[in-house]
N, C-alpha and C positions, 0 to 999 in steps of 0.2 A: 908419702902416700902415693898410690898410683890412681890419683885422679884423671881422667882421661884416657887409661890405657885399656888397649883389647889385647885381651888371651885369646888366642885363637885357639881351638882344641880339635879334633879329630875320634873318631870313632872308638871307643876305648878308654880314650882319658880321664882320668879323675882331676878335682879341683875340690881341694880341702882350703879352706880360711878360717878364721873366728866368727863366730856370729855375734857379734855386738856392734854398737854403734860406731864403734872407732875404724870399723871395716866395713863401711859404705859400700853396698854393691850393687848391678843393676843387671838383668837379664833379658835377654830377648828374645822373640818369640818363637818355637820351633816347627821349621819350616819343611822338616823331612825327616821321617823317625819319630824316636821316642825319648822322653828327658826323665830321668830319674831323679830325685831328690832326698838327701838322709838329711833330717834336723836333729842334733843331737845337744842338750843341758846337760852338763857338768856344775856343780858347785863346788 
């Protein structure tokens, strides 16, 4: 797991993962700009 780790990312970047439990993740607040978000369910 990458418990404790930061992605640092840059203007541009995407960040795709799993959305379930087994992929813990945490965000923080945005301080300049704008933060986009897709939620997407597959079964």
């Amino acid at each position: 797991m990458l418990e404790d780790k930061k992605i640092d990312t840059k203007k541009g970047d995407l960040l795709i993962f799993p959305s379930n439990f087994l992929y813990p993740h945490e965000i923080t607040p945005v301080t300049k700009g704008v933060r986009y978000s897709y939620v997407s369910w597959v079964w």
